[in-house]
C-alpha positions as CSV (number, residue, x, y, z in Angstrom):
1,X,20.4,43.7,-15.4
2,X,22.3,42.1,-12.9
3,X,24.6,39.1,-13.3
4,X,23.0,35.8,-12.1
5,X,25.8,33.7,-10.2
6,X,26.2,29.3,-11.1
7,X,27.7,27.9,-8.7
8,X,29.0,24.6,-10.1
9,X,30.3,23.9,-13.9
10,X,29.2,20.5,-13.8
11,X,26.7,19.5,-16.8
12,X,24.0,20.9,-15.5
13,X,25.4,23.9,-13.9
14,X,26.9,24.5,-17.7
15,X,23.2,24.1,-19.2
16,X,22.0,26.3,-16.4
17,X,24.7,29.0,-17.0
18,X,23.7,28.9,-20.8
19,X,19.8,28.9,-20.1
20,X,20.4,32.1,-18.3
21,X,22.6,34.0,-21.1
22,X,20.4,32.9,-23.9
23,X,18.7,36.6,-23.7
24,X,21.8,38.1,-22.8
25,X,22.5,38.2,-19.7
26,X,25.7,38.3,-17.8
27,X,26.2,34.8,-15.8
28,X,29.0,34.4,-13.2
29,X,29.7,30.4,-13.4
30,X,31.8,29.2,-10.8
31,X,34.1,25.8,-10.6
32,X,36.3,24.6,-8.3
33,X,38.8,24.1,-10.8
34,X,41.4,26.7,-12.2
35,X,42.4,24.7,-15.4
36,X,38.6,24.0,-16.1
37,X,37.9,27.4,-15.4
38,X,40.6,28.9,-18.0
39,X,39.2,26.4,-20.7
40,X,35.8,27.5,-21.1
41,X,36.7,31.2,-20.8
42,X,39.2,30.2,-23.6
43,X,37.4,27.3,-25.7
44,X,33.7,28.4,-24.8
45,X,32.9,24.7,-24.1
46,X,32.6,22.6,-21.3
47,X,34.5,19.3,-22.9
48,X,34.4,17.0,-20.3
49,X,30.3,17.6,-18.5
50,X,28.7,19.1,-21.3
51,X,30.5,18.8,-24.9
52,X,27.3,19.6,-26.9
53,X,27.0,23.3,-25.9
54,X,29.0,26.1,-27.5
55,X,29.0,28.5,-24.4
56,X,27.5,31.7,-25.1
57,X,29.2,35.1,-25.0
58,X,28.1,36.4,-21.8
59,X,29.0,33.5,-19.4
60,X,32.4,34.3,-17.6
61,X,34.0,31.5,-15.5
62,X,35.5,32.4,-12.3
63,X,37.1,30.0,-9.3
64,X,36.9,32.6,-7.1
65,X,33.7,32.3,-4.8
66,X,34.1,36.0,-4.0
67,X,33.4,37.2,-7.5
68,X,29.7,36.1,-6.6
69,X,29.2,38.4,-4.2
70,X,27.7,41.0,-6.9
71,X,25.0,38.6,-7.4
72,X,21.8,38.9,-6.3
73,X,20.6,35.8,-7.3
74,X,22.9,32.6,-6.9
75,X,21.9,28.9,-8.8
76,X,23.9,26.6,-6.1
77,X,24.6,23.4,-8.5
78,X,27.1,21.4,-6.4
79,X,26.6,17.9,-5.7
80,X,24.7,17.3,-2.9
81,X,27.5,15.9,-0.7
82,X,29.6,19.0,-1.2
83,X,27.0,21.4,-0.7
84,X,27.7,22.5,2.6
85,X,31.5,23.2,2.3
86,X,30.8,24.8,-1.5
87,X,27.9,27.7,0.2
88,X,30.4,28.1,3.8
89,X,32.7,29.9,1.3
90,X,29.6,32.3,0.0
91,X,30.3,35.9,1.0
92,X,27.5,37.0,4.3
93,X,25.0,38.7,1.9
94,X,21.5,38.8,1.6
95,X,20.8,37.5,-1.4
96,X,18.5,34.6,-2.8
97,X,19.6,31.1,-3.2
98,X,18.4,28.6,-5.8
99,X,19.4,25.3,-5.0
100,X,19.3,22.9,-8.3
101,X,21.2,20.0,-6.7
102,X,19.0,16.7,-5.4
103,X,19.4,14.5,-2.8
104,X,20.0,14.2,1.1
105,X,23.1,14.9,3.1
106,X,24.5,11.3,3.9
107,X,26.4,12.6,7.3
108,X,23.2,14.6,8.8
109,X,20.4,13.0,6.9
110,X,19.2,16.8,6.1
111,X,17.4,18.3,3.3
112,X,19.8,20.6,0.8
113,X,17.3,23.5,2.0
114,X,18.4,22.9,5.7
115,X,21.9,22.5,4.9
116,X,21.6,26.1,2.9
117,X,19.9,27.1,5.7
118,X,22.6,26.6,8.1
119,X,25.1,27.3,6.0
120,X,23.9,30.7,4.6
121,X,21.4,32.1,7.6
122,X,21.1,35.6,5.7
123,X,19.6,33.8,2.5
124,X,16.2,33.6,1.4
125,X,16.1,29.8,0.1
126,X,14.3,28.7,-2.7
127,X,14.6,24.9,-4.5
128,X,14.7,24.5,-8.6
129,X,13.6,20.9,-9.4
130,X,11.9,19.1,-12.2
131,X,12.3,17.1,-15.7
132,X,15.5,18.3,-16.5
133,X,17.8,16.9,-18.8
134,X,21.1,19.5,-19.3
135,X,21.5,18.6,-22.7
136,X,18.2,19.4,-23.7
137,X,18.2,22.8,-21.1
138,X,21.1,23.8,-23.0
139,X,19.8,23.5,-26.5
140,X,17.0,25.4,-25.8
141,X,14.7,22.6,-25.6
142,X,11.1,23.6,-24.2
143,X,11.6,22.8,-20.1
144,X,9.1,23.3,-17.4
145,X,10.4,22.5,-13.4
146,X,8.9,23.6,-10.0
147,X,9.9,26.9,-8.1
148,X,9.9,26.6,-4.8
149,X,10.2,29.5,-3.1
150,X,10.8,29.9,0.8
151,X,10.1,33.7,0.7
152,X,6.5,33.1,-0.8
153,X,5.1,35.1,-3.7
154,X,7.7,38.4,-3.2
155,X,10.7,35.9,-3.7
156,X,8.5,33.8,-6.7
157,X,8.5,37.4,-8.3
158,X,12.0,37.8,-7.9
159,X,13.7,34.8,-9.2
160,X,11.1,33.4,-11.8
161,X,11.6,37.3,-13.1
162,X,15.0,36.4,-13.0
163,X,15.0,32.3,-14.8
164,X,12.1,32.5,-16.9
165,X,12.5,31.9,-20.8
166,X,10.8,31.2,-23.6
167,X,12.0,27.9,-23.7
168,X,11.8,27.4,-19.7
169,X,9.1,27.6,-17.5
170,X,8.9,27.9,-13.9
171,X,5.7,26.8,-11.9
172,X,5.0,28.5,-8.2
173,X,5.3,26.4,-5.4
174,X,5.7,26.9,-1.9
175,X,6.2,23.1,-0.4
176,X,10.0,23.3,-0.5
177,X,10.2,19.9,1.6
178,X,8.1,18.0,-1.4
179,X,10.0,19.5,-3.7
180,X,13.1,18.3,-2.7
181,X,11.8,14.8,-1.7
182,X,10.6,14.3,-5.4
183,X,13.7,14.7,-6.5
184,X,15.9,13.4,-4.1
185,X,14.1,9.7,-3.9
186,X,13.5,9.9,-7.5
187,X,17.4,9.3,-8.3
188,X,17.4,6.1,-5.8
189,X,14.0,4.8,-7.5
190,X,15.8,5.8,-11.4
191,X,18.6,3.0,-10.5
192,X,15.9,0.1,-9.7
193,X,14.5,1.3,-12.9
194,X,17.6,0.9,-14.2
195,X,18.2,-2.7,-12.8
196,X,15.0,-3.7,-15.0
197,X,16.2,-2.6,-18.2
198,X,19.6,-4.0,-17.5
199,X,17.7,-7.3,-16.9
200,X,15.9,-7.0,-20.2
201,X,12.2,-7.3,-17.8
202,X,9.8,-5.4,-20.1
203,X,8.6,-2.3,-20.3
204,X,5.6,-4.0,-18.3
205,X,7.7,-4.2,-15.4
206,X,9.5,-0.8,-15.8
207,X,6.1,1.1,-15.4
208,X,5.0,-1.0,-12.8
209,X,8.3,-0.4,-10.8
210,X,7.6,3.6,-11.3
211,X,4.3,3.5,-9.6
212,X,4.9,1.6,-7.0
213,X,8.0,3.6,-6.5
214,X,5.8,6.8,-6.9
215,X,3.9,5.3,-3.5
216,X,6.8,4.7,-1.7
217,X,8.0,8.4,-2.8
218,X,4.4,9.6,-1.6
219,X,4.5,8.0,1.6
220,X,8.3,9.2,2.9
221,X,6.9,12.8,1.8
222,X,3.8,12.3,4.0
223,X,5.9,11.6,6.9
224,X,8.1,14.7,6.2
225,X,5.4,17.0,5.8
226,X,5.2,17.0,1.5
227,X,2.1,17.7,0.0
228,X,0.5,14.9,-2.2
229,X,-0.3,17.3,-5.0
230,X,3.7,18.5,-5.0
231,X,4.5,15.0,-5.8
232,X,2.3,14.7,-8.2
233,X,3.5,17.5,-10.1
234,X,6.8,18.2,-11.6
235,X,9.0,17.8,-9.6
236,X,7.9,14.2,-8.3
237,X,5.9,12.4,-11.0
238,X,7.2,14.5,-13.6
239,X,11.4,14.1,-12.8
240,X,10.5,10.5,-12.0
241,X,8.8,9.3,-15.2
242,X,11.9,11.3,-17.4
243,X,14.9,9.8,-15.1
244,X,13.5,6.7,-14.6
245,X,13.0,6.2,-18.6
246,X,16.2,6.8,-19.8
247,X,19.7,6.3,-20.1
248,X,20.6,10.1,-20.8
249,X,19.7,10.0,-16.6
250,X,23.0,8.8,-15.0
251,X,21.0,6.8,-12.5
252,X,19.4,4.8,-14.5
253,X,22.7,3.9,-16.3
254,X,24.2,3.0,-13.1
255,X,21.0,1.0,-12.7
256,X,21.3,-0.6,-16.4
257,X,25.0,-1.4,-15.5
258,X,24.3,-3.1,-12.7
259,X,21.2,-5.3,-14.1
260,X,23.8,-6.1,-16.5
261,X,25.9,-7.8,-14.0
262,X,28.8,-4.6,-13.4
263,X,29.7,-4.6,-10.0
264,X,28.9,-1.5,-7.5
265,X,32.3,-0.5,-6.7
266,X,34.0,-0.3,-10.0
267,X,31.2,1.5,-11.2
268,X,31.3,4.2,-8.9
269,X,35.2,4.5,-9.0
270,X,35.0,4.6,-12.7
271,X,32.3,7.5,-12.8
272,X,33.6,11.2,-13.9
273,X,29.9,12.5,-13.1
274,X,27.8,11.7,-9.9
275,X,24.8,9.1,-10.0
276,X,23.6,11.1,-6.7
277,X,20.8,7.9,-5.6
278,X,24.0,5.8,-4.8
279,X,24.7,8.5,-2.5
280,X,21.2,8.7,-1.5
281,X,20.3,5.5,-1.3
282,X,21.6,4.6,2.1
283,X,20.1,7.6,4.5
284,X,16.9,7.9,2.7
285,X,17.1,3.5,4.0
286,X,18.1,4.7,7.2
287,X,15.4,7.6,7.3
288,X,12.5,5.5,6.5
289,X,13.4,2.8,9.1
290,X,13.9,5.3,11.5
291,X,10.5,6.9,10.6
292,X,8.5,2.9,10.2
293,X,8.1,3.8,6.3
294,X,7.8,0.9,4.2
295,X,10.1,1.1,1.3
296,X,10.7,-2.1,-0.4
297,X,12.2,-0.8,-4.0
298,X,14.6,1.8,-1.7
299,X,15.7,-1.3,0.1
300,X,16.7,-3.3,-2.9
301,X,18.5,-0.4,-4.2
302,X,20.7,-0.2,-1.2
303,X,21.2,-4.6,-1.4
304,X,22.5,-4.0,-4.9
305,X,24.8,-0.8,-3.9
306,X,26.3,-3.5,-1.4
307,X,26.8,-5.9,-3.6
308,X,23.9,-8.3,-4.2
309,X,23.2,-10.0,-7.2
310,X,20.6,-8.4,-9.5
311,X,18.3,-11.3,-9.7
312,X,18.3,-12.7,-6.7
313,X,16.9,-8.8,-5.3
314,X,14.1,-8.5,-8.2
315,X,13.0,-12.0,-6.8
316,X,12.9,-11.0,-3.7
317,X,10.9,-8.3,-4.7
318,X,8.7,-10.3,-6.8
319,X,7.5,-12.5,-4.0
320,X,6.8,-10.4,-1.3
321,X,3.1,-10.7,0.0
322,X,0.0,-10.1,-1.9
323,X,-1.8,-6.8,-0.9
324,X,-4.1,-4.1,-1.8
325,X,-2.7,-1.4,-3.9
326,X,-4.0,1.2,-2.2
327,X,-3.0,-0.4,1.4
328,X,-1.2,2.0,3.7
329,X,1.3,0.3,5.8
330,X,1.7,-0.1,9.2
């Protein structure tokens, strides 16, 4: 079997890296740093992203992009911001490219599968997204997540071939775009979620605030071209109930921090992993204006990022005009 390359040793790269070995196989994981690097080849643990997991025996850890170019199959990981730079320093080979991180390029406003795209021409992309908790992937807990695959049903055979386990199942799709939408606006939607249990609203308004952020999800995926049933799958309904109902998601304990009156900015300097909705909060605002998308619960997000007060923005959102659920803006 060939080696499977992670590219990225944050905690879910790590849980990644250890899904794949758990039958054995060999798995190339890649970080940017040397000393991290040297400590989970030494300690076969991933201290500072992913304490919990004991690293198993077949996962070396490299900071040398060019040690992936054996790899036929590459897990890019990175956050979303670095994506682009991270992949430029691939090697030129054919090969096929999972990308596992979520969110939207703040400088371009692109999709990760368009920045892969230009950034790796000679790859066949493909998008891994769904209800994922690393913790629980790395434990072996039972995980099922969307596949979708830019190559169709030959690269489907070849990389859920590749991924599948026991313990984690990969559904066929072929709607890349509504595979990354779900989980790119899911992370911004996750922090308002947050903002309510911070609050102490309910769980009355929690639920309420995931399906009306489910519409506003729908509707910026109609305008891109997402299919409705995509969205109602895994990797939209499915990643937004789990990240929008916990405080294992690191959105919605930016979210919680910030109902609880933290500010924004020390927050985010004080954060060793990335809440990747504050990132995505402010071009998925500027996409939807841009497009004449409705998306009330995106714009509060973005008011509390900048600084507003928590209750102040729920009331605004609270008295906004009366209107038929199923209503499609204008």
């Amino acid at each position: 079997m060939s080696a499977v390359g992670v590219i990225g040793a944050g905690a879910w790269g790590t849980a990644l890296a250890q899904m794949l070995a758990s039958d054995g196989r060999d798995v190339l994981l890649w970080a940017r740093e040397a000393e991290l690097v040297d400590t989970l080849n030494r300690d076969r643990r991933n201290e500072i992203y992913l304490p919990s997991a004991e690293l198993a025996p077949s996962i070396r850890a490299t900071d040398d992009l060019a040690d992936l170019a054996q790899c036929p199959t590459l897990l890019a990981v990175t956050p979303a911001q670095h994506l682009s730079s991270v992949l430029r320093g691939l090697s030129k080979d054919p090969r096929d490219l999972v990308l596992c991180s979520k969110g939207i390029e703040a400088e371009t406003g692109l999709l990760m599968n368009d920045v892969a795209a230009q950034a790796c021409p000679e790859s066949a992309i493909a998008i891994l997204s769904g209800p994922t908790f690393a913790h629980e992937v790395a434990a072996g807990l039972p995980t099922a997540v969307t596949l979708a695959c830019s190559g169709g049903n030959a690269q489907w055979d070849r990389i859920s071939g590749t991924i599948a386990r026991q313990h984690f199942r990969p559904y066929y799709s072929d709607d890349v775009v509504g595979a990354e939408i779900g989980g790119a606006v899911k992370n911004v939607l996750a922090i308002a979620c947050g903002v309510v249990d911070g609050l102490k609203l309910g769980q009355n308004a929690r639920a309420a605030l995931i399906a009306r952020g489910y519409a506003e999800m729908q509707r910026f995926g109609d305008a891109l071209g997402a299919r409705t049933e995509t969205l109602a799958g895994l990797c939209g309904l499915g990643d937004l109930v789990l990240t929008c109902t916990s405080t294992s998601s690191r959105n919605f304990s930016l979210g919680k921090a910030l109902g609880e009156g933290q500010s924004a900015d020390a927050l985010m300097a004080d954060r060793r992993t990335v809440a990747e909705g504050a990132f995505t909060a402010p071009v998925l605002k500027r996409l939807a204006r841009e497009r004449g998308i409705e998306m009330p619960i995106v714009e509060s997000v973005n008011l509390l990022l900048d600084g507003a007060r928590a209750n102040a923005v729920v009331g605004e959102l609270l008295t906004r005009p009366l209107r038929s659920e199923s209503e499609r803006p204008q």
